[in-house]
Structure formats: structure tokens, C-alpha cells
C-alpha positions as CSV (number, residue, x, y, z in Angstrom):
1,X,-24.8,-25.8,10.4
2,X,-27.7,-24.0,11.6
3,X,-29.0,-20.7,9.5
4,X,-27.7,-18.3,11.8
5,X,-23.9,-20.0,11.1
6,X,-24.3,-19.6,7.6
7,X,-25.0,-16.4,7.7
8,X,-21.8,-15.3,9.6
9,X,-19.7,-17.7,7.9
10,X,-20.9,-15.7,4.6
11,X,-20.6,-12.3,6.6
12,X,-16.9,-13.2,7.8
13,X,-15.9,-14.1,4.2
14,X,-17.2,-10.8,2.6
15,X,-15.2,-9.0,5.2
16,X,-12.0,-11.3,4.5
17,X,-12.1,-10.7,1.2
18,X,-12.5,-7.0,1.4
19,X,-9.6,-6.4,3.9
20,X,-7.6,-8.6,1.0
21,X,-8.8,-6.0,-1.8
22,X,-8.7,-3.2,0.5
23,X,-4.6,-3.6,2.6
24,X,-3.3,-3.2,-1.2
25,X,-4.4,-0.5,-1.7
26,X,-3.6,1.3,1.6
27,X,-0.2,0.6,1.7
28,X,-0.1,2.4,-1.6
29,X,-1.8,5.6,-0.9
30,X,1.5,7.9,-0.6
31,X,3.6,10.2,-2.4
32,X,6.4,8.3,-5.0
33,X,8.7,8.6,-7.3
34,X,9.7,6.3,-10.3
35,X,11.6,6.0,-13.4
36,X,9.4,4.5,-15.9
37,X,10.6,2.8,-19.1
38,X,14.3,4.0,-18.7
39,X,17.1,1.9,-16.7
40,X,17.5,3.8,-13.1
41,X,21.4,3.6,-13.6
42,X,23.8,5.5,-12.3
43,X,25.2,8.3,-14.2
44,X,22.3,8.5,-16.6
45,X,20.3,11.1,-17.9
46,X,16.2,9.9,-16.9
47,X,12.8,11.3,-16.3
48,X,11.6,10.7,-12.5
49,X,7.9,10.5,-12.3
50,X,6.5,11.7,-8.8
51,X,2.7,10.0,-8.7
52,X,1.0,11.8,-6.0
53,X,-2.4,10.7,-4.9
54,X,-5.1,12.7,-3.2
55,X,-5.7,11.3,0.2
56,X,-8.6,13.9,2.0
57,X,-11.9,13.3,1.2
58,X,-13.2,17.1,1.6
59,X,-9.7,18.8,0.0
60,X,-7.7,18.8,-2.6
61,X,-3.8,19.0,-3.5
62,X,-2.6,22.2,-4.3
63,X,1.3,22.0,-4.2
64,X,4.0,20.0,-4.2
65,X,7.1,20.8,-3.2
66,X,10.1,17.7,-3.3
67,X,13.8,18.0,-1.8
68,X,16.9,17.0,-3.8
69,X,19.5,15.0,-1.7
70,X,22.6,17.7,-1.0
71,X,24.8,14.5,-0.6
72,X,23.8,13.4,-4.1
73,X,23.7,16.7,-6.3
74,X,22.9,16.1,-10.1
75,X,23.9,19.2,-12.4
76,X,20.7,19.0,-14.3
77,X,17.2,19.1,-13.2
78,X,14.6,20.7,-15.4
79,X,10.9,20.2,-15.4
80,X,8.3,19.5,-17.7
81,X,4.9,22.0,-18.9
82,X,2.2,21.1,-16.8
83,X,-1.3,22.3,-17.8
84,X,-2.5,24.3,-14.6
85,X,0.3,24.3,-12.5
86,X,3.8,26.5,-12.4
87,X,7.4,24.9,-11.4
88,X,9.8,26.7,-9.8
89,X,13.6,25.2,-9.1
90,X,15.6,26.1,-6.4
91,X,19.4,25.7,-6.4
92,X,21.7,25.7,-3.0
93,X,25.6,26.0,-3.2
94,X,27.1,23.1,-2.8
95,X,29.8,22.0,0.0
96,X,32.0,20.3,-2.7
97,X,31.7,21.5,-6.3
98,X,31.4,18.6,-9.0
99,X,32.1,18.4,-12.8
100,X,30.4,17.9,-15.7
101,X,31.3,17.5,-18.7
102,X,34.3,19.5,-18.0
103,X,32.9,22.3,-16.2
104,X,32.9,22.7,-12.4
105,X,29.9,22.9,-11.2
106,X,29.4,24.9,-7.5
107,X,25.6,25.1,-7.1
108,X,22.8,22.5,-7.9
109,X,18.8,22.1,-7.9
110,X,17.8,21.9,-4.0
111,X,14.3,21.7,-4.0
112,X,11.4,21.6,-7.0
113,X,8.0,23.3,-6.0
114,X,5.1,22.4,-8.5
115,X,2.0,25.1,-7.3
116,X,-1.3,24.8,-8.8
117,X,-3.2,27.8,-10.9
118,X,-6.4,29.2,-9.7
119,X,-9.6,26.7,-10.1
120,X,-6.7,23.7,-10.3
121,X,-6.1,21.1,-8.0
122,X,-5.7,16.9,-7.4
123,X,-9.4,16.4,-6.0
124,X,-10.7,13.3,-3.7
125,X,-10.3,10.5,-5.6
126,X,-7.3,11.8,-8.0
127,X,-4.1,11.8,-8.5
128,X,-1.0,13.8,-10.4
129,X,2.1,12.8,-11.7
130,X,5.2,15.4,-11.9
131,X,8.0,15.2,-14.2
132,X,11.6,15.9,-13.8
133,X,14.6,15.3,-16.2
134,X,17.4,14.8,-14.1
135,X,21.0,13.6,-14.0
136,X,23.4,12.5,-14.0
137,X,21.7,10.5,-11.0
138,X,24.5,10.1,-8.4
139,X,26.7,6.5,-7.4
140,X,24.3,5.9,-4.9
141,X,22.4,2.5,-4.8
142,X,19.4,4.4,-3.7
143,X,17.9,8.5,-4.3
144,X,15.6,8.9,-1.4
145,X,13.7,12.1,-2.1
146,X,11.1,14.3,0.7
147,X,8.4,15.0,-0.5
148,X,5.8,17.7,0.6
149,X,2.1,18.0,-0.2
150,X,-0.1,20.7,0.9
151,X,-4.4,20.5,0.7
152,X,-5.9,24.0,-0.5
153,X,-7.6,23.8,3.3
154,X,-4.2,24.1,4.5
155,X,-3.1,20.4,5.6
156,X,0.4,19.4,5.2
157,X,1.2,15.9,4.9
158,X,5.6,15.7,5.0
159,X,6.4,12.4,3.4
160,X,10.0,12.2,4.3
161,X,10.8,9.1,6.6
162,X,13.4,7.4,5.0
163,X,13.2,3.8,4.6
164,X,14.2,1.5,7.5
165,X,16.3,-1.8,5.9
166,X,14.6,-5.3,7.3
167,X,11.7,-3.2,9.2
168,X,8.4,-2.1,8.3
169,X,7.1,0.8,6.1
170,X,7.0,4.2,8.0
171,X,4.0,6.2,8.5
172,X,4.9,8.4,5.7
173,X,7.4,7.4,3.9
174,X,10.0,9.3,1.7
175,X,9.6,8.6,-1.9
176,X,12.9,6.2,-3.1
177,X,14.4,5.1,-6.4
178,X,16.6,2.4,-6.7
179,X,20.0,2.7,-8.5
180,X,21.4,0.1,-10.2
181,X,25.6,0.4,-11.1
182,X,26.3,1.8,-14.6
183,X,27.0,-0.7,-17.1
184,X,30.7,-1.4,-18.0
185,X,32.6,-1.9,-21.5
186,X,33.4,-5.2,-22.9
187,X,36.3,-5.5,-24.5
188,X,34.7,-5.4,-27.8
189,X,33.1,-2.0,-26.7
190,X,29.4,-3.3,-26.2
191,X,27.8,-2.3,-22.3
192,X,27.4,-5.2,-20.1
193,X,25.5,-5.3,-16.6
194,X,28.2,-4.2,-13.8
195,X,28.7,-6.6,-11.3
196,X,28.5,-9.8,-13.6
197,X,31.7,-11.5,-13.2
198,X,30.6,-14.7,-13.7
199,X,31.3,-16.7,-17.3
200,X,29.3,-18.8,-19.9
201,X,25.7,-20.0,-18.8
202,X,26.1,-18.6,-15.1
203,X,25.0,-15.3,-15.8
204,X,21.6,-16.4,-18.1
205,X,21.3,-19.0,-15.3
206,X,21.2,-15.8,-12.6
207,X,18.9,-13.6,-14.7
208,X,16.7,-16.5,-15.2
209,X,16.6,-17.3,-11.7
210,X,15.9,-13.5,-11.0
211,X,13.5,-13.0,-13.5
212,X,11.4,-16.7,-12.0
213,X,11.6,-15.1,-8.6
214,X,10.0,-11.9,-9.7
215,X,7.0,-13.8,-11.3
216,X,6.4,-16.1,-8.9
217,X,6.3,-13.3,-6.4
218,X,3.7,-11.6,-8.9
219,X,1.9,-14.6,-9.2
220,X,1.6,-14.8,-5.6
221,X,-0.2,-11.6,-4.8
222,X,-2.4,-11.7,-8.2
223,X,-3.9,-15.4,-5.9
224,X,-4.0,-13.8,-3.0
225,X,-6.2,-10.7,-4.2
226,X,-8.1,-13.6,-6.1
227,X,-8.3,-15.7,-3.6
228,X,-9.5,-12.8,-1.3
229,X,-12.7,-12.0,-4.1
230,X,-13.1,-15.8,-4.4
231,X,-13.8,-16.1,-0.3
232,X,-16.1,-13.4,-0.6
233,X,-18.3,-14.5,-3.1
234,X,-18.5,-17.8,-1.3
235,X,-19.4,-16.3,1.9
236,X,-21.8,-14.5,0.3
237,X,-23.3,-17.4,-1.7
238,X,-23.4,-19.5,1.5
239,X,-25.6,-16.3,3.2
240,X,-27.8,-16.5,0.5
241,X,-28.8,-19.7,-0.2
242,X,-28.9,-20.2,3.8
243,X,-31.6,-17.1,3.8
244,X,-33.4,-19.0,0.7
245,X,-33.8,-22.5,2.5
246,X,-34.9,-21.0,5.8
247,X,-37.9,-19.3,4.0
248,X,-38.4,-22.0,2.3
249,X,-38.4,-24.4,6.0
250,X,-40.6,-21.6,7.4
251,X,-43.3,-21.5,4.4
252,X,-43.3,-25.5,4.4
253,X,-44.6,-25.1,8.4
254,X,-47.2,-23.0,8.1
């Protein structure tokens, strides 16, 4: 191969391995919502984490407003202290009322507007994450939640498409959590996973089989970023020592 074709081979492999490194991260660079270290089951009590990220390169994030499905009330939402920033809850009647814990319950959070204090904000290259205590989270396999974020040069970025089953990701898409079905009783009293029916080694076999599934899927992406730094460094190595040995073919002719 001649010196010029090591030199784009290297080129082309720096880039490959950058668009690796770089389509992660991308895809990732949106408003959402988790519940982290707590099961996401239905009927519980759990703290939703909203992990916002500062997208503009010149602005900042100054608010953050999210909407509460009015399909899904839950009777409780409070919010946690947040250095620099205020909360404010707003609640909306509801169309059917709904008990808990014995008392009927007509109106429910609606929306939840964090708003940042003078000389605060989520600069370029941050991010925030907002708490909320919340339940009991609805029978619903899925809470998709709207979230709003607003850049103290007045850009508004609505991330509220709700996600499409089979297709791709939207442009900006709604912030989801996952619901799994509340655990059910044994008849010894002791909570077991709703939804396991089966009997002796089928349901260890099933988690295992889950729980292999997962990794190798994990294990997939960790080669593929590695894989993606790998190509590059080749690329780069093959640029270099093609740059080396042409010098060295040019010095020998003089």
C-alpha cells in the first residue's frame, strides 16, 4: 500500500472510532427520569430522579417544569430542597376521584416546576438531577412523563414525544419509567415476583436466562465502544509509522 493509503486508512479509522464513542453519547443527551436503587413497582412509594443535561453551548438551563399523567394520578408527590432552585407543585381536579388509605382523594399533583435562583443555572457542559417522592405509582406498565426545559436565553426545548413500540427513538423524547406488577403474597406471607407461575427450577432457570441476556447485551456494547477506540488507535498507528518510513525513503534518496 502506497503512503498516501496508509494515511487514509489511519484517517478513516480515527473517524470510525470516534463516531463509535461519539453515537453513545448522542442518543443520550435528553431529559429522563429514573428510579434508582428502589424497585419501580406498582403501588409503591419511590423517589423519581429527572437527570437533565445541558445541551446549548452559549446558555444555560434555568427551569424545569414536568407534567404528571391525569390518567395515572398518584396522591402524593412532594419534592426534595434543592440548593439554588425553588419547587412549586401544581394540583388539577381529577375526572374520577381515587382512595388512599381510606380517604377519597379528588385532586392530585398536575405538574412540578423546579425554577432556578438568581446567578444559578445547568451551564454548557452540566447537568441536574431533580427529586420527587411520589406514589403510589399507578397499575400502569409504563409512567411516561413531559418534560419542559427552558435556557435563561429564552429556548424551550418540550421533550414530550412519547415512545413509539418497535420504532425508533423520537426527536425528543418524553422521559419514561417502567413499571413492573406489585409483588404478590405466598401463602406463607413472604412477597414473590407477580407473574411467576411457574414451579421448582423454572423460575431460577428464567431469571438466570434474563439476568445472561442482560450481560451479554452489556458486554456487547462495552466491545463495541472498545472495539471503536481499538480501530482508532490502529488507524492512527498505521498513519504514523507510514509518515515515518516515507521520510525515512525520502532522506535515503537524497
Amino acid at each position: 500500500m502506497s503512503t498516501n493509503g496508509f494515511r487514509r486508512a489511519g484517517v478513516l479509522a480515527a473517524a470510525t472510532g470516534a463516531i463509535v464513542l461519539l453515537s453513545s453519547g448522542v442518543a443520550s443527551a435528553h431529559v429522563t427520569a429514573r428510579i434508582i436503587g428502589e424497585s419501580a413497582e406498582q403501588g409503591s412509594y419511590s423517589k423519581i430522579t429527572f437527570r437533565v443535561p445541558n445541551e446549548d453551548d452559549a446558555a444555560g438551563t434555568v427551569k424545569l417544569e414536568i407534567k404528571l399523567p391525569a390518567d395515572a394520578p398518584m396522591s402524593s408527590v412532594r419534592t426534595s430542597p434543592m440548593a439554588g432552585w425553588t419547587a412549586k407543585i401544581t394540583k388539577a381536579k381529577l375526572a374520577e376521584p381515587i382512595e388512599s388509605h381510606g380517604t377519597e382523594i379528588t385532586e392530585a399533583a398536575s405538574t412540578v416546576t423546579w425554577t432556578a435562583k438568581p446567578g444559578t443555572r445547568i451551564g454548557p457542559g452540566e447537568f441536574a438531577e431533580f427529586a420527587l417522592s411520589a406514589g403510589p405509582l399507578p397499575k400502569v406498565d409504563q409512567l411516561v412523563i413531559p418534560a419542559i426545559q427552558t435556557y435563561d436565553n429564552n429556548k424551550v426545548v418540550a421533550w414530550e414525544e412519547p415512545p413509539v413500540e418497535g420504532g425508533e427513538e423520537p426527536e425528543h423524547p418524553a422521559p419514561v419509567i417502567k413499571l413492573a406488577p406489585a409483588a404478590e403474597e405466598d401463602e406463607d406471607g413472604a412477597a414473590a415476583p407477580a407473574g411467576n407461575e411457574q414451579s421448582g427450577d423454572g423460575g431460577d432457570d428464567a431469571a438466570n436466562d434474563t439476568a445472561a441476556a442482560s450481560s451479554a447485551s452489556d458486554d456487547t456494547a462495552r466491545w463495541l465502544g472498545g472495539a471503536g477506540l481499538v480501530v482508532g488507535a490502529l488507524g492512527l498507528g498505521f498513519g504514523v509509522g507510514a509518515t515515518m518510513r516515507a521520510r525515512r525513503a525520502a532522506g535515503g534518496q537524497q
